[in-house]
mmCIF file of the N, C-alpha and C atoms, coordinates in Angstrom:
data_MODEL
# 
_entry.id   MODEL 
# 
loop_
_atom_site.group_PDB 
_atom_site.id 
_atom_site.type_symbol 
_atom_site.label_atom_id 
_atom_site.label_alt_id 
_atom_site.label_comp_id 
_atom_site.label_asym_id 
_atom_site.label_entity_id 
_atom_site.label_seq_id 
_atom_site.pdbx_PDB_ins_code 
_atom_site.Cartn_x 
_atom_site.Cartn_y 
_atom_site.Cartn_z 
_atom_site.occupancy 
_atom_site.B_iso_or_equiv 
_atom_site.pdbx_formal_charge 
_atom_site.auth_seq_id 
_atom_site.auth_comp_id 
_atom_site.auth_asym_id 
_atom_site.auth_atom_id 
_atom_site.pdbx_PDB_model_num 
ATOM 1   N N  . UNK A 1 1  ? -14.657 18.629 -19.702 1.00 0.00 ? 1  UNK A N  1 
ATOM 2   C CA . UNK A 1 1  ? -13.688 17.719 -19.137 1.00 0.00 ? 1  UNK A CA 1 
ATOM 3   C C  . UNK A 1 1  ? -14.215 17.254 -17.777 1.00 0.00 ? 1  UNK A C  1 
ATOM 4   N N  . UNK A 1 2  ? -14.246 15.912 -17.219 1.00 0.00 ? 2  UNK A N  1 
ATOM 5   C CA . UNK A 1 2  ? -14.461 15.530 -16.183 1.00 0.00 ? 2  UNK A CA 1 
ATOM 6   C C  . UNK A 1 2  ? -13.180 15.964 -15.133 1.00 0.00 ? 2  UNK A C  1 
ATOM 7   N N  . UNK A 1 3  ? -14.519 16.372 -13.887 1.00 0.00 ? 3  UNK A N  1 
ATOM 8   C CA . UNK A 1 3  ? -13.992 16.369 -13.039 1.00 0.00 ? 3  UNK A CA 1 
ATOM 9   C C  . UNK A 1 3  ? -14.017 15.570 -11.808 1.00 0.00 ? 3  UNK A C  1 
ATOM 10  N N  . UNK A 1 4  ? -13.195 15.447 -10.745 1.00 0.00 ? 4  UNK A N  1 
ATOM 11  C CA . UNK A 1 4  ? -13.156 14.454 -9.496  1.00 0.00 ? 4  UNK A CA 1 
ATOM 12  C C  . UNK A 1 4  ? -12.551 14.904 -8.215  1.00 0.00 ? 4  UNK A C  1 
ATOM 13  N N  . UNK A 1 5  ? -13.457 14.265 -7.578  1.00 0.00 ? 5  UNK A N  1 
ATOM 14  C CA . UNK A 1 5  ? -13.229 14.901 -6.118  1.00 0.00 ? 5  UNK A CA 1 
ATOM 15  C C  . UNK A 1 5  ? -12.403 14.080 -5.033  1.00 0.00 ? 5  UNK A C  1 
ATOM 16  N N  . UNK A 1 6  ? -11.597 14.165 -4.258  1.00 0.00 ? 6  UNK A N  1 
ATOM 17  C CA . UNK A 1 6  ? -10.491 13.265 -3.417  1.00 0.00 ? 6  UNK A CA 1 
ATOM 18  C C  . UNK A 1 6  ? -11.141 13.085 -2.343  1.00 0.00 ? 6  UNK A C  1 
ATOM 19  N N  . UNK A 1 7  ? -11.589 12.031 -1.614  1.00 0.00 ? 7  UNK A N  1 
ATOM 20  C CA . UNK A 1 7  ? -12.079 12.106 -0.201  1.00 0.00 ? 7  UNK A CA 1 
ATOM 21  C C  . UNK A 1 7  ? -10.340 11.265 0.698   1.00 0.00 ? 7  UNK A C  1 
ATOM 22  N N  . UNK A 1 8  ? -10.958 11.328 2.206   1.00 0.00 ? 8  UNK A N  1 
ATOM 23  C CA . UNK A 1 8  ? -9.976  11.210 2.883   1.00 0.00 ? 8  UNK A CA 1 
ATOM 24  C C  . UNK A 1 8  ? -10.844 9.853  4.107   1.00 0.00 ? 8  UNK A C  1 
ATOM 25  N N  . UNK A 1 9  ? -11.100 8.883  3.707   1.00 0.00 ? 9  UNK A N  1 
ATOM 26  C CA . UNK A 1 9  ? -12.098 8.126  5.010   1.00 0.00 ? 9  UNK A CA 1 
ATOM 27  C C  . UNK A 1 9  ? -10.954 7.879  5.982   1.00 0.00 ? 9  UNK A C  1 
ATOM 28  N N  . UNK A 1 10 ? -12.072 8.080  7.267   1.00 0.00 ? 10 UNK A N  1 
ATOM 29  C CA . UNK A 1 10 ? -10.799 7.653  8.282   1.00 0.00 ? 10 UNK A CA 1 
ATOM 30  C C  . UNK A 1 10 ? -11.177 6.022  8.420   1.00 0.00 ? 10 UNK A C  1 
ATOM 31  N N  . UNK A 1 11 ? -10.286 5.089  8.762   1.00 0.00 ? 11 UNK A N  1 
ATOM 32  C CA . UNK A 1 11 ? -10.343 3.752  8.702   1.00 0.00 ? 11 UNK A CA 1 
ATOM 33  C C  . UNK A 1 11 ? -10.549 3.034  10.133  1.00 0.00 ? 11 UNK A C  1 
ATOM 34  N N  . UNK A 1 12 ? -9.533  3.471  10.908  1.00 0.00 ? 12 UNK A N  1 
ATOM 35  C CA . UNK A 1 12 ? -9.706  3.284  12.393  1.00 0.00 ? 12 UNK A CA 1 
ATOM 36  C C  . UNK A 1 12 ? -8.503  4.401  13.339  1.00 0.00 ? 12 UNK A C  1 
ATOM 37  N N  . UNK A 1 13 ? -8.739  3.997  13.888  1.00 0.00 ? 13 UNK A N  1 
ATOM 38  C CA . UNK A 1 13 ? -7.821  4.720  15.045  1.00 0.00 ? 13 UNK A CA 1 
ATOM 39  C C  . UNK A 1 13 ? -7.621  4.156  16.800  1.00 0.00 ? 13 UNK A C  1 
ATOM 40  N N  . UNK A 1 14 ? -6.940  4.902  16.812  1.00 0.00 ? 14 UNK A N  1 
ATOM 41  C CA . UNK A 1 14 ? -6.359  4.182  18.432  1.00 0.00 ? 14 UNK A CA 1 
ATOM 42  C C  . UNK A 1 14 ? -5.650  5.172  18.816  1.00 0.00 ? 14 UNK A C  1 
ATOM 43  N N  . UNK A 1 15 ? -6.217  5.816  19.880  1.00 0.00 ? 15 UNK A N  1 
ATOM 44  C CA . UNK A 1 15 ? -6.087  6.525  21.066  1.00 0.00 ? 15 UNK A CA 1 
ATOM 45  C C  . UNK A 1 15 ? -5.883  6.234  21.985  1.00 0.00 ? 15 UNK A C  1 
ATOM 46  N N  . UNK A 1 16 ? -6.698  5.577  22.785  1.00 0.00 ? 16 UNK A N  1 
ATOM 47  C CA . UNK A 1 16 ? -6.159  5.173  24.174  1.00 0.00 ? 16 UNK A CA 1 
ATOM 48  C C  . UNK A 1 16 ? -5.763  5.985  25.031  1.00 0.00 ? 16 UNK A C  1 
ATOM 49  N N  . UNK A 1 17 ? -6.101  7.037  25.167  1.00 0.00 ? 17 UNK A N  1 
ATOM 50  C CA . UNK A 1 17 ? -5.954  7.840  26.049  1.00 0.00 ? 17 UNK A CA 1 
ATOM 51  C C  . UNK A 1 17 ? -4.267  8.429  25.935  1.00 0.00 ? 17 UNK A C  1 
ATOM 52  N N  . UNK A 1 18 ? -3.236  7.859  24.754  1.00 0.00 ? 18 UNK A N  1 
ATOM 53  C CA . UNK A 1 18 ? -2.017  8.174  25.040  1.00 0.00 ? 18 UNK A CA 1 
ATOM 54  C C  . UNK A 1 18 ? -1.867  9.347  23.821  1.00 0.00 ? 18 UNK A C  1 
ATOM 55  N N  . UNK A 1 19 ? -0.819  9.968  23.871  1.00 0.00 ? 19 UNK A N  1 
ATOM 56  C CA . UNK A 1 19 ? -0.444  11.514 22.986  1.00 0.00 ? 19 UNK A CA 1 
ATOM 57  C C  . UNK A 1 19 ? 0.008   10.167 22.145  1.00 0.00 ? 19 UNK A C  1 
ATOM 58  N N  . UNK A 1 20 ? 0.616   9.383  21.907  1.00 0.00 ? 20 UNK A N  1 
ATOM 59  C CA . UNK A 1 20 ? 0.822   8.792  20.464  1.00 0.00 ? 20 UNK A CA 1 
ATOM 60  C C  . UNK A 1 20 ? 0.006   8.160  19.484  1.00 0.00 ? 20 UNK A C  1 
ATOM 61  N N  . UNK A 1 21 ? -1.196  8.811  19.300  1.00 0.00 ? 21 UNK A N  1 
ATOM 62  C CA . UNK A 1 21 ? -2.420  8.100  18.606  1.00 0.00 ? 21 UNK A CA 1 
ATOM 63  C C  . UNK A 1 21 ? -2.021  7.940  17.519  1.00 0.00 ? 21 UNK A C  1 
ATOM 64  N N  . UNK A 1 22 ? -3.316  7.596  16.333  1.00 0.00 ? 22 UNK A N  1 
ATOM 65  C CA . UNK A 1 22 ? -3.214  7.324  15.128  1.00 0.00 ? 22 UNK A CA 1 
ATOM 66  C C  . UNK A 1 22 ? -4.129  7.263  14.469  1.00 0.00 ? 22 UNK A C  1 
ATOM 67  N N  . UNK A 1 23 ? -4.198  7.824  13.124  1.00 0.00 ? 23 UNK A N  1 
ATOM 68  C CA . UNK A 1 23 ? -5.504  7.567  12.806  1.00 0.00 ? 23 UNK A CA 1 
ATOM 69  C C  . UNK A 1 23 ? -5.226  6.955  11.255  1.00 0.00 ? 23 UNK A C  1 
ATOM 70  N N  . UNK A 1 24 ? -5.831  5.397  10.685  1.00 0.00 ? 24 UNK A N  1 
ATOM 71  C CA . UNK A 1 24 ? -5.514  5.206  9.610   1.00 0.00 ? 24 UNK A CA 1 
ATOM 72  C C  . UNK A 1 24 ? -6.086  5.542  8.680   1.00 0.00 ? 24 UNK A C  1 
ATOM 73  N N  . UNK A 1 25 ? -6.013  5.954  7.292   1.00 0.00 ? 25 UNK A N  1 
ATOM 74  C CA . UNK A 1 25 ? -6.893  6.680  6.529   1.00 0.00 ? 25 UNK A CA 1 
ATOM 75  C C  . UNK A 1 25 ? -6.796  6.128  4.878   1.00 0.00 ? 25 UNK A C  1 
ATOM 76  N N  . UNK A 1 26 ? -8.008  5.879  4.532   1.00 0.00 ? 26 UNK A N  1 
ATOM 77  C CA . UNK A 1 26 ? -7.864  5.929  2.966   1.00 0.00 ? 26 UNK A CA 1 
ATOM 78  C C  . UNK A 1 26 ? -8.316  6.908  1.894   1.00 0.00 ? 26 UNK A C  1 
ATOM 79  N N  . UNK A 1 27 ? -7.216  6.873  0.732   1.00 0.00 ? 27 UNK A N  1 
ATOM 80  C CA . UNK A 1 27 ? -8.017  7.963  0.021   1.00 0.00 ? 27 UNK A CA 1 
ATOM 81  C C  . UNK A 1 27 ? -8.397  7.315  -1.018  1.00 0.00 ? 27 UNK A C  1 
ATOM 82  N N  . UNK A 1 28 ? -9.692  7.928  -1.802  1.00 0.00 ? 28 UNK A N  1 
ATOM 83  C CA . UNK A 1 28 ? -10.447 7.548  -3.045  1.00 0.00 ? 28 UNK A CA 1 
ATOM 84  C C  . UNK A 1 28 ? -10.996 8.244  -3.881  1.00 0.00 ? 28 UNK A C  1 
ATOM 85  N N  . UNK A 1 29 ? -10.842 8.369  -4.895  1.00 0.00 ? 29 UNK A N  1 
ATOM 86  C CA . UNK A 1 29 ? -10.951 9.318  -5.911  1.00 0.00 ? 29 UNK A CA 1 
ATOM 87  C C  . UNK A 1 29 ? -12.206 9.299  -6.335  1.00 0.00 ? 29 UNK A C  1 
ATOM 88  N N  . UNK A 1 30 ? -13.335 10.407 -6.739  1.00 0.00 ? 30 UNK A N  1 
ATOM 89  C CA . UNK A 1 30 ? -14.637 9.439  -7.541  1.00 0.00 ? 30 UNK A CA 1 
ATOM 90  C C  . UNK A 1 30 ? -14.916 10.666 -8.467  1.00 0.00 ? 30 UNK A C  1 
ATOM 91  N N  . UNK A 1 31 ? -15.266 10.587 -10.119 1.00 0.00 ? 31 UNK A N  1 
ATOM 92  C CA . UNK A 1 31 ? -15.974 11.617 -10.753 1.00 0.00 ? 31 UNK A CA 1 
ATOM 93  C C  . UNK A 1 31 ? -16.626 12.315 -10.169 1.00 0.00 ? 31 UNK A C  1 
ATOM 94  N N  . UNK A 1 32 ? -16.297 13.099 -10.642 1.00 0.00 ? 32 UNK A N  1 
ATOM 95  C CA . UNK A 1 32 ? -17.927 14.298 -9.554  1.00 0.00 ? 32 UNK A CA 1 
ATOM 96  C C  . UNK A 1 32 ? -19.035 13.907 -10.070 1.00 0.00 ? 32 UNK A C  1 
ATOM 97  N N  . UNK A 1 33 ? -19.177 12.975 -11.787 1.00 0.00 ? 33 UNK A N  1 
ATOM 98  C CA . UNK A 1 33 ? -20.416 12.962 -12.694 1.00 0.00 ? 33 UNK A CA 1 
ATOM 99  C C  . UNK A 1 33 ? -21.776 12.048 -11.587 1.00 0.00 ? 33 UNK A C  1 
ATOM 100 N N  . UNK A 1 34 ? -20.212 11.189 -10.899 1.00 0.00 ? 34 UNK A N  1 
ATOM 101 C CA . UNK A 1 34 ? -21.061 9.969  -9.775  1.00 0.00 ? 34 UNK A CA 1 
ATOM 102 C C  . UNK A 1 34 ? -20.588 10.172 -8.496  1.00 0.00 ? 34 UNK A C  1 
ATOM 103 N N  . UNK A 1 35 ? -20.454 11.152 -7.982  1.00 0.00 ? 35 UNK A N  1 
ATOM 104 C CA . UNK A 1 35 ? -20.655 11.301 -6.867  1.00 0.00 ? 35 UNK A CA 1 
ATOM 105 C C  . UNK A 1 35 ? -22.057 11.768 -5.891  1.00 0.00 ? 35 UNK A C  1 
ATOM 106 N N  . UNK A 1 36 ? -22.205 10.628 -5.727  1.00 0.00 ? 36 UNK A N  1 
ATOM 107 C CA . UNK A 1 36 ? -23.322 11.357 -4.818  1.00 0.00 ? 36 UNK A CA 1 
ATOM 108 C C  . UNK A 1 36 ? -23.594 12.118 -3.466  1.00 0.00 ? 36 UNK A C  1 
ATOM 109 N N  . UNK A 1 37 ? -22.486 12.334 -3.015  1.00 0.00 ? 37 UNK A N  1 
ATOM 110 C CA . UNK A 1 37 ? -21.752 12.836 -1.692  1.00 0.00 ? 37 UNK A CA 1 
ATOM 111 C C  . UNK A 1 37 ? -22.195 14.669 -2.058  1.00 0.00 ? 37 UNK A C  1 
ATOM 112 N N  . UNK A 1 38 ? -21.921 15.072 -0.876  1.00 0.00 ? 38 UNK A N  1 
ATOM 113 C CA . UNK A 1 38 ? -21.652 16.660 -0.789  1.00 0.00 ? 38 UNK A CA 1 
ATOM 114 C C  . UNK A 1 38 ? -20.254 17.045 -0.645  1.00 0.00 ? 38 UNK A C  1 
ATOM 115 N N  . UNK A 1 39 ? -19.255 17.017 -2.217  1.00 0.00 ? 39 UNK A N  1 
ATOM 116 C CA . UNK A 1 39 ? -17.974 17.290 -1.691  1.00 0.00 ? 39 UNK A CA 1 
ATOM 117 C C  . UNK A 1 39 ? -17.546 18.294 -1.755  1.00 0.00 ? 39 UNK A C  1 
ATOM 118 N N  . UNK A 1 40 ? -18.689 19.506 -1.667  1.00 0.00 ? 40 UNK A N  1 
ATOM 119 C CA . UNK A 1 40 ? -18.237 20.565 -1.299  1.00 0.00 ? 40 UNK A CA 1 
ATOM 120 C C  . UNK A 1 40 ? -17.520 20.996 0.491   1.00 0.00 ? 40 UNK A C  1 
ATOM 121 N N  . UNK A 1 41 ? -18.131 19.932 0.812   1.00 0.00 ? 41 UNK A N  1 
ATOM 122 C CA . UNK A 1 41 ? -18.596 19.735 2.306   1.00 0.00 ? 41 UNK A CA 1 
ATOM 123 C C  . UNK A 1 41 ? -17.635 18.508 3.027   1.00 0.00 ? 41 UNK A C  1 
ATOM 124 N N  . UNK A 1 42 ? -17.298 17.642 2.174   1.00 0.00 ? 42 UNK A N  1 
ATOM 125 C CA . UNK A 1 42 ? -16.745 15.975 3.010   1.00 0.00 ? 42 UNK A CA 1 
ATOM 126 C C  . UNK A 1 42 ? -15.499 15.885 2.370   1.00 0.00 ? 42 UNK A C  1 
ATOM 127 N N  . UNK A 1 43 ? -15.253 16.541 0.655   1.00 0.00 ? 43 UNK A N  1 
ATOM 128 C CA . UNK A 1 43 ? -14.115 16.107 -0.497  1.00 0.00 ? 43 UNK A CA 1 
ATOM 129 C C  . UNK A 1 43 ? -12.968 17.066 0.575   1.00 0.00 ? 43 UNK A C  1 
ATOM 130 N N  . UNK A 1 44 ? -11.688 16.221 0.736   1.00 0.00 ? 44 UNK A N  1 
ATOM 131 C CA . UNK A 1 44 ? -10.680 16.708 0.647   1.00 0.00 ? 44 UNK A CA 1 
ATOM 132 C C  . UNK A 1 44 ? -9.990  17.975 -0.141  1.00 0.00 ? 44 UNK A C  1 
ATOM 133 N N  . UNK A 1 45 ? -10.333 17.527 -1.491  1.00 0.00 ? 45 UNK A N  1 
ATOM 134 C CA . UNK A 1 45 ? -9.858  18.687 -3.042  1.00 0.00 ? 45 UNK A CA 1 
ATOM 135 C C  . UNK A 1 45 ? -11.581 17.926 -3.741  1.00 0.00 ? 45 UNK A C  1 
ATOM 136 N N  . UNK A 1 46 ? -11.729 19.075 -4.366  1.00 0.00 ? 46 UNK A N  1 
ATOM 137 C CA . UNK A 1 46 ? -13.238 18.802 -4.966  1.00 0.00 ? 46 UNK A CA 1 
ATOM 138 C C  . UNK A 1 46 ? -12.816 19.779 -6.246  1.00 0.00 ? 46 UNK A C  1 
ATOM 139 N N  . UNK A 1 47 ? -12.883 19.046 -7.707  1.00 0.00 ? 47 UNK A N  1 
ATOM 140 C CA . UNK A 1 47 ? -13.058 19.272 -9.036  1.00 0.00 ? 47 UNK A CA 1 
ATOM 141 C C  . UNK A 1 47 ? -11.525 19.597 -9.437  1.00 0.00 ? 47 UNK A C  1 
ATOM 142 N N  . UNK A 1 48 ? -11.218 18.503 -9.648  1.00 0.00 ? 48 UNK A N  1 
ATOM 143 C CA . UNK A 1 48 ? -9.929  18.481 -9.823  1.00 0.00 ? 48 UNK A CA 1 
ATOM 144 C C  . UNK A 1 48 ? -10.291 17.748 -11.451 1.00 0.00 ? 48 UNK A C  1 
ATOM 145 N N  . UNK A 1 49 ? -9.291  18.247 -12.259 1.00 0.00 ? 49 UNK A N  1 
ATOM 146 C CA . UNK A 1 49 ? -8.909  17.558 -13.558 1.00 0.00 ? 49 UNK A CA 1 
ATOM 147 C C  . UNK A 1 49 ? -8.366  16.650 -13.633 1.00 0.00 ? 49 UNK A C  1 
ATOM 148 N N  . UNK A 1 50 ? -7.975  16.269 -14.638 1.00 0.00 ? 50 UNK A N  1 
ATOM 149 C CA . UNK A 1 50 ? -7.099  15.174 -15.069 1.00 0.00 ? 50 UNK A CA 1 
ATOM 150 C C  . UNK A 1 50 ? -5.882  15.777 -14.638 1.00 0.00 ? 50 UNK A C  1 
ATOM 151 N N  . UNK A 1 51 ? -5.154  16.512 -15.218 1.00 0.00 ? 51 UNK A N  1 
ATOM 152 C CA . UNK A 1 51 ? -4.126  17.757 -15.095 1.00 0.00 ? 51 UNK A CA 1 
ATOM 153 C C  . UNK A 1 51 ? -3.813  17.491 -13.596 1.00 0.00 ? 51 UNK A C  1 
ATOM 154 N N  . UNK A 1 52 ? -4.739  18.304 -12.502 1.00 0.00 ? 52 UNK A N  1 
ATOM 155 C CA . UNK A 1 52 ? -4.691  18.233 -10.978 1.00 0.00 ? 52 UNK A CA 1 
ATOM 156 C C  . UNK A 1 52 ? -4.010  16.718 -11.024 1.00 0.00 ? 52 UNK A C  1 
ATOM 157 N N  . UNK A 1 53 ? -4.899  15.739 -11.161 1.00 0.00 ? 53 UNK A N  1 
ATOM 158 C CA . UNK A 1 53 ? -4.261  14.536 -11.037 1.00 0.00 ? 53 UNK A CA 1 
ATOM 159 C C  . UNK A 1 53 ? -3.501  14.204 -10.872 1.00 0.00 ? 53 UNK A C  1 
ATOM 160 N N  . UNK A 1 54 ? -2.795  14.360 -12.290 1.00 0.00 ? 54 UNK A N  1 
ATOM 161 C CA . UNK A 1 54 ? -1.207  13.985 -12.117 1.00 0.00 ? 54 UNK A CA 1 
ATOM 162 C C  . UNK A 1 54 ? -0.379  14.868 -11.500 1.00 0.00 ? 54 UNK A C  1 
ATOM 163 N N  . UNK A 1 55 ? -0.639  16.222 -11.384 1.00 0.00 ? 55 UNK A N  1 
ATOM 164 C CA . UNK A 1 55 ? 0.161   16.997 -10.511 1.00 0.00 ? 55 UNK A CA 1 
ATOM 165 C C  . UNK A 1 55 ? 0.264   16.577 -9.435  1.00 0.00 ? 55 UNK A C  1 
ATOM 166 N N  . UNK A 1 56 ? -0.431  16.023 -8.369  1.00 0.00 ? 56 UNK A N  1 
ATOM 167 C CA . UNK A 1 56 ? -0.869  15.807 -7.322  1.00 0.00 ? 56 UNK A CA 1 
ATOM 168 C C  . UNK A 1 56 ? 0.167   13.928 -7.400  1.00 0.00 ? 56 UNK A C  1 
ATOM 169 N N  . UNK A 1 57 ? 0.441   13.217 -8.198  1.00 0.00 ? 57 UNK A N  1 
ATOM 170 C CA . UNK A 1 57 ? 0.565   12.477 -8.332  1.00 0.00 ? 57 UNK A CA 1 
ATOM 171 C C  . UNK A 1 57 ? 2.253   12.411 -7.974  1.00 0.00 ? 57 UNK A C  1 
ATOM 172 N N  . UNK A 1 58 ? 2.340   13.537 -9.055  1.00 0.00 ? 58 UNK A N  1 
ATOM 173 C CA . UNK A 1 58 ? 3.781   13.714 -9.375  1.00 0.00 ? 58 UNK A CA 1 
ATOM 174 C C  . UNK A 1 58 ? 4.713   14.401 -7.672  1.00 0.00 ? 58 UNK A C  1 
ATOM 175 N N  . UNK A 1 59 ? 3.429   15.215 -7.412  1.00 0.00 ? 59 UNK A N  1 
ATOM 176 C CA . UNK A 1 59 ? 4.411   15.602 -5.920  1.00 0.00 ? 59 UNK A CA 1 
ATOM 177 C C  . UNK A 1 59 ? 4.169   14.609 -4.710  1.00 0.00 ? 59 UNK A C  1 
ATOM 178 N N  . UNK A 1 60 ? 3.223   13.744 -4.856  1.00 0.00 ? 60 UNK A N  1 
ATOM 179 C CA . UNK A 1 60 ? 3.182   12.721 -3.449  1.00 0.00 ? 60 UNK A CA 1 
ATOM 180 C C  . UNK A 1 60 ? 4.323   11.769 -3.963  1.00 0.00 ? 60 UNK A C  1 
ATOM 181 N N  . UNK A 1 61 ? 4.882   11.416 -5.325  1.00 0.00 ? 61 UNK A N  1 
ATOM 182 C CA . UNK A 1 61 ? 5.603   11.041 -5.721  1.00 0.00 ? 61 UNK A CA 1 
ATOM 183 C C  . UNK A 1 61 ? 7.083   11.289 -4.756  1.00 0.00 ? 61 UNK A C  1 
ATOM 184 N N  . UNK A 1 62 ? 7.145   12.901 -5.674  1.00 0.00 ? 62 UNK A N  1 
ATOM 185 C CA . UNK A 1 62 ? 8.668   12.994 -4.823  1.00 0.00 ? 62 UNK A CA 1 
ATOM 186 C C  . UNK A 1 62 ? 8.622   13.326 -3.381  1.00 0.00 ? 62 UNK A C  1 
ATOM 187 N N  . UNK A 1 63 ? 7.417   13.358 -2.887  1.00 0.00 ? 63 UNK A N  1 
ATOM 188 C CA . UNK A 1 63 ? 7.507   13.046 -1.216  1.00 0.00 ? 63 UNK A CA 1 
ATOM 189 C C  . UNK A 1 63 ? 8.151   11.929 -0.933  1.00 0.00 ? 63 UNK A C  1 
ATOM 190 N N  . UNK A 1 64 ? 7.410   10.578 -1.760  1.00 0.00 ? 64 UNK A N  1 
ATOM 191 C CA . UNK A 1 64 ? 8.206   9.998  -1.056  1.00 0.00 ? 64 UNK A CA 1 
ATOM 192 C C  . UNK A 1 64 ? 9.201   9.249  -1.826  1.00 0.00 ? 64 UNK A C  1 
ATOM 193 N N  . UNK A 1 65 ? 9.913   9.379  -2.779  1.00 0.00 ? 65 UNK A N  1 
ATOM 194 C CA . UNK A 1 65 ? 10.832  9.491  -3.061  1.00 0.00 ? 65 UNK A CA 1 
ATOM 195 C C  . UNK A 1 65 ? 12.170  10.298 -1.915  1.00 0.00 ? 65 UNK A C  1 
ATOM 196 N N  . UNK A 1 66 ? 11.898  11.603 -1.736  1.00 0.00 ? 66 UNK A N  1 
ATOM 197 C CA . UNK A 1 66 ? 12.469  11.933 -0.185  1.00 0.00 ? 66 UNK A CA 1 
ATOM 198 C C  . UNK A 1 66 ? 12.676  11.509 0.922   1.00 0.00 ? 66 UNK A C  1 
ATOM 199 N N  . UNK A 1 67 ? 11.883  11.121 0.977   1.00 0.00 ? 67 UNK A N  1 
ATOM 200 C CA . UNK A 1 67 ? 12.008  10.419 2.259   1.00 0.00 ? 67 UNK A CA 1 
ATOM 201 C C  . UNK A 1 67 ? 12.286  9.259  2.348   1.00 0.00 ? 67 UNK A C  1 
ATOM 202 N N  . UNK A 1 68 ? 12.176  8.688  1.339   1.00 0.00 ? 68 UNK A N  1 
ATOM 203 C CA . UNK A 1 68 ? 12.464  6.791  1.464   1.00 0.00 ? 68 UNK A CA 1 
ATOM 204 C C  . UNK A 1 68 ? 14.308  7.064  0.990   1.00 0.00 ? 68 UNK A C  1 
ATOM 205 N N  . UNK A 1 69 ? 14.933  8.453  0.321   1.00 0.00 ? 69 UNK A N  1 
ATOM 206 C CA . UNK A 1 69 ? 16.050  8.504  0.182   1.00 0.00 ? 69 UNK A CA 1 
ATOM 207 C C  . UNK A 1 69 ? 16.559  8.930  1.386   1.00 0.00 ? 69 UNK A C  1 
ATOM 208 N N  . UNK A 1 70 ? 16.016  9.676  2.489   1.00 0.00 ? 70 UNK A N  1 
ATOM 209 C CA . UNK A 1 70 ? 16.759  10.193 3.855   1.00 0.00 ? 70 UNK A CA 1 
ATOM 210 C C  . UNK A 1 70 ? 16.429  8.737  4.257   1.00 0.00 ? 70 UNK A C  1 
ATOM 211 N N  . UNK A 1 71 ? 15.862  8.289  4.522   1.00 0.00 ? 71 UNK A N  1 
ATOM 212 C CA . UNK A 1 71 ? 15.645  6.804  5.264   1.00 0.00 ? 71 UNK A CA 1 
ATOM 213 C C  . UNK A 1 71 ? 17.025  5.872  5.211   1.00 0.00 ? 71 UNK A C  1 
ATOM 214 N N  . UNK A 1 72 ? 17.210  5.803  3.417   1.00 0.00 ? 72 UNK A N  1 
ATOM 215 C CA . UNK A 1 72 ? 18.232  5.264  3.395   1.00 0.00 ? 72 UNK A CA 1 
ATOM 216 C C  . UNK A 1 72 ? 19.829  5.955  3.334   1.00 0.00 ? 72 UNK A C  1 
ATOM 217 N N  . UNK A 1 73 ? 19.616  7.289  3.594   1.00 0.00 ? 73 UNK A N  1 
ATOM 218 C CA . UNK A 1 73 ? 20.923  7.605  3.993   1.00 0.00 ? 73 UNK A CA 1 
ATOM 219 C C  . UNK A 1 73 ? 21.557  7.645  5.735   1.00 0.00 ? 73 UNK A C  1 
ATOM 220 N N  . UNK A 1 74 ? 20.129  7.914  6.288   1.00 0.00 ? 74 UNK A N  1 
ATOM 221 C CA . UNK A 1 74 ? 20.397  7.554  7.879   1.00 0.00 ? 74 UNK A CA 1 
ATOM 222 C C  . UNK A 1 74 ? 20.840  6.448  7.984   1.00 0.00 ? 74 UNK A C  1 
ATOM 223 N N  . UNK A 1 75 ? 20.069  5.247  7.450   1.00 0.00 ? 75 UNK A N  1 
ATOM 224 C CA . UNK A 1 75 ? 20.653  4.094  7.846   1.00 0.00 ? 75 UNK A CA 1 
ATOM 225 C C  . UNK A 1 75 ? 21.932  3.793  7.564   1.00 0.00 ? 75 UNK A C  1 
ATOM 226 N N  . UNK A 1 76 ? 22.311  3.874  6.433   1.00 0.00 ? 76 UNK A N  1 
ATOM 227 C CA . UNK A 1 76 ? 24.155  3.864  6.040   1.00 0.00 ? 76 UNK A CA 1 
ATOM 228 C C  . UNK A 1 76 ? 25.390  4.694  6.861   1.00 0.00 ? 76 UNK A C  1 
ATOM 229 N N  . UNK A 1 77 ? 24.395  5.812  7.416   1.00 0.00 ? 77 UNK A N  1 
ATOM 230 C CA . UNK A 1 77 ? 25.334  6.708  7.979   1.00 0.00 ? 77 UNK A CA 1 
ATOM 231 C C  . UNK A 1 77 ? 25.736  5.493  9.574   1.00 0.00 ? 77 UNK A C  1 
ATOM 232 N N  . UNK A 1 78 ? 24.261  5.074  10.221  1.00 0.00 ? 78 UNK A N  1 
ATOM 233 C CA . UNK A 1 78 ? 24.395  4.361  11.325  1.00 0.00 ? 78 UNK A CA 1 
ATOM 234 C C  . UNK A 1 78 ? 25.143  2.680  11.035  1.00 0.00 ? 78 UNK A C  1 
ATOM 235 N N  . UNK A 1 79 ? 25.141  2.436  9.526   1.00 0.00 ? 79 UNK A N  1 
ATOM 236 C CA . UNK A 1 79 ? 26.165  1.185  9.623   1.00 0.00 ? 79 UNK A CA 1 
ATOM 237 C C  . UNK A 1 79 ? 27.438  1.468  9.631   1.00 0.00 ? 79 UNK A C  1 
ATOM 238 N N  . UNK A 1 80 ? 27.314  3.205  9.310   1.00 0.00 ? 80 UNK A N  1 
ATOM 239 C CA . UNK A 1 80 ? 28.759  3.390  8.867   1.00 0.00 ? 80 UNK A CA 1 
ATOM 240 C C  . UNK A 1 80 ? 29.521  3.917  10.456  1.00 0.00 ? 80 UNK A C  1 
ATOM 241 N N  . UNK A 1 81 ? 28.792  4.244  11.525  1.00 0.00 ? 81 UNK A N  1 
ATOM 242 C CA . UNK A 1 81 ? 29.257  4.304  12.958  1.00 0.00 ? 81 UNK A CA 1 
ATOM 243 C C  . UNK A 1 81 ? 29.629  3.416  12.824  1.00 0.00 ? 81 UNK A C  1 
# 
């Protein structure tokens, strides 16, 4: 069964010298068959299944599912002040 490794690139960032930085980030999935990287070393999660996959899928899922539901209950609560 193929496996695949998750990297995490950072995109940019902005510091500025202030405590509210940021750093933007993308993630990208690649077979391990073609990876030519060391992701023992750079991969986020390294040899993940299909299986992993969707697990991983299914809980960033109800992350934000959570949170986009507290989002919208704060806000109703503050129309409802």
């Amino acid at each position: 069964m193929e496996t695949f490794n998750l990297y995490m690139d950072e995109l940019s960032s902005d510091l500025n010298g202030g405590a509210e930085g940021f750093v933007d980030v993308q993630f990208r999935i690649v077979p391990a068959s073609a990876d030519d990287g060391d992701p023992e070393q750079d991969a986020v999660l390294a040899g993940l299944d299909i299986f992993d996959l969707i697990d991983l899928r299914d809980e960033l899922q109800g992350v934000i599912d959570a949170l986009a539901t507290a989002g919208f209950a704060s806000t109703e609560a503050e129309l409802d002040a």
